[in-house]
C-alpha positions as CSV (number, residue, x, y, z in Angstrom):
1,X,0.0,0.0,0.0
2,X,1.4,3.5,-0.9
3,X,1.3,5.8,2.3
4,X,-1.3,8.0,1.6
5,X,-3.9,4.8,0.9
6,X,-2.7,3.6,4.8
7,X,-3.2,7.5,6.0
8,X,-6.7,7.3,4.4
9,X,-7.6,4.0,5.5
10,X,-6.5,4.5,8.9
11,X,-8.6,7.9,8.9
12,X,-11.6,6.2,7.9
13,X,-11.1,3.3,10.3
14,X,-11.1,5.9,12.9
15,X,-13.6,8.3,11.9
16,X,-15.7,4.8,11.5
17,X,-14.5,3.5,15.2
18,X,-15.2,6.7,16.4
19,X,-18.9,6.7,15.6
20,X,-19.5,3.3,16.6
21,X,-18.6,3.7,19.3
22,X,-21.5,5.7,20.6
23,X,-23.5,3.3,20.1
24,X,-21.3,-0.5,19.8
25,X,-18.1,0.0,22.0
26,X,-17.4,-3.8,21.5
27,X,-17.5,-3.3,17.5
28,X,-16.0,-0.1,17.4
29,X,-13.2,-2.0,19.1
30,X,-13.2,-4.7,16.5
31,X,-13.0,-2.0,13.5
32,X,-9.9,-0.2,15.0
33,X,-7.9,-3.8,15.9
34,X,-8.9,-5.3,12.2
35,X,-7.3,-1.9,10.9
36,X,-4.4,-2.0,12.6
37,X,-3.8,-5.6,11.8
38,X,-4.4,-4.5,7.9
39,X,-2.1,-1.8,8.4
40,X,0.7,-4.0,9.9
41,X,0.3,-6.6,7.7
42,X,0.8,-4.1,4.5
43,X,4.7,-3.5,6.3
44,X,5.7,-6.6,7.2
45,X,7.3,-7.2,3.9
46,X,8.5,-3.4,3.4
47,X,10.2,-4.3,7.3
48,X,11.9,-7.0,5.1
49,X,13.5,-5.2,2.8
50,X,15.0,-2.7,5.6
51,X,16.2,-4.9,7.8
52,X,17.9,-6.8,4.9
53,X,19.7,-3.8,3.7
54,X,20.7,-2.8,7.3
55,X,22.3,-5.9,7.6
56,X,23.9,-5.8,3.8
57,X,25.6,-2.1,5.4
58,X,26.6,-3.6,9.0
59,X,28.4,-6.0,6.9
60,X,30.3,-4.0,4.6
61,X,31.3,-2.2,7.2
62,X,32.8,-5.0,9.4
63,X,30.5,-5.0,12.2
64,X,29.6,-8.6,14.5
65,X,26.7,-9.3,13.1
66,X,25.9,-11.0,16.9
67,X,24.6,-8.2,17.8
């Protein structure tokens, strides 16, 4: 997902949580977990690609890769 689609689907998941909540607390609290699952999920394999290319640099540059 491109950041401004996660910015506007996390707005909407809130505005939507938010009036819910008035009148469903326990759904309201189901909208805003699902989103934030949805959103985590749509970084897991960006994470990837970082953490790859951290390590790629702590290589090159001689570090113990222990840590």
């Amino acid at each position: 997902m491109d950041i401004v689609q996660v910015v506007g689907f996390a707005l909407i998941a809130t505005v939507l949580a938010v009036v819910l909540r008035q009148e469903k607390p326990e759904l309201a609290l189901g909208v805003a977990v699902a989103a934030g699952v949805v959103i985590f999920l749509s970084f897991v394999g960006k994470i990837g690609v970082v953490i790859t290319v951290l390590n790629g640099m702590a290589s090159r540059a001689g570090l113990n890769m222990v840590y």
